[in-house]
C-alpha positions as MATLAB code, in Angstrom:
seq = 'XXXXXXXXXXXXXXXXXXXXXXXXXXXXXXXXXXXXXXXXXXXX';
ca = [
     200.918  236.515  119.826;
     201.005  238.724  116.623;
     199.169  236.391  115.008;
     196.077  236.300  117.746;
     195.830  239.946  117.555;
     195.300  239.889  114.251;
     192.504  237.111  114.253;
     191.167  239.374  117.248;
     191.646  242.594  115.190;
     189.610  240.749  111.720;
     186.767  239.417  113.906;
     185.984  242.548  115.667;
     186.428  244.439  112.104;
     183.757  242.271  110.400;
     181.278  242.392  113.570;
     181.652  245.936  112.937;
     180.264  245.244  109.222;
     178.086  243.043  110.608;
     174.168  243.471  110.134;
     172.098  240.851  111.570;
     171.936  240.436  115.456;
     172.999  236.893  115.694;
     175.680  237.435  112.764;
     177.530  240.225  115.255;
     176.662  238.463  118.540;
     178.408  235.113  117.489;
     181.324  236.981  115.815;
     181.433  238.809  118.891;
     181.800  235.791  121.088;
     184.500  234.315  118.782;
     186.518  237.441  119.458;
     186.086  237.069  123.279;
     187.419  233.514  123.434;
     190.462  234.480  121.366;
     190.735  237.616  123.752;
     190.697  235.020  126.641;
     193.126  232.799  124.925;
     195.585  235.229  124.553;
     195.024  236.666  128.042;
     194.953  232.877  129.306;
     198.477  232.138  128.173;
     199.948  235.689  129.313;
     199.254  234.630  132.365;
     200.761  230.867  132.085;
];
């Protein structure tokens, strides 16, 4: 679980630093399915 945060945590952190549109929006949508993996097996 730790270790998804962190991925979560890294991915939003580098969107952040991000500075093309595309660049953020797919680092963005890496971070959601990891959010929904975590959230996914929370609930399993």
């Amino acid at each position: 679980m730790k270790n998804i945060n962190k991925k979560y945590a890294e991915i939003i952190h580098q969107a952040d630093k991000a500075v093309g549109r595309k660049e953020v929006v797919s680092l963005l949508k890496k971070a959601a399915m990891i959010k929904s993996e975590s959230e996914e097996n929370l609930a399993a």
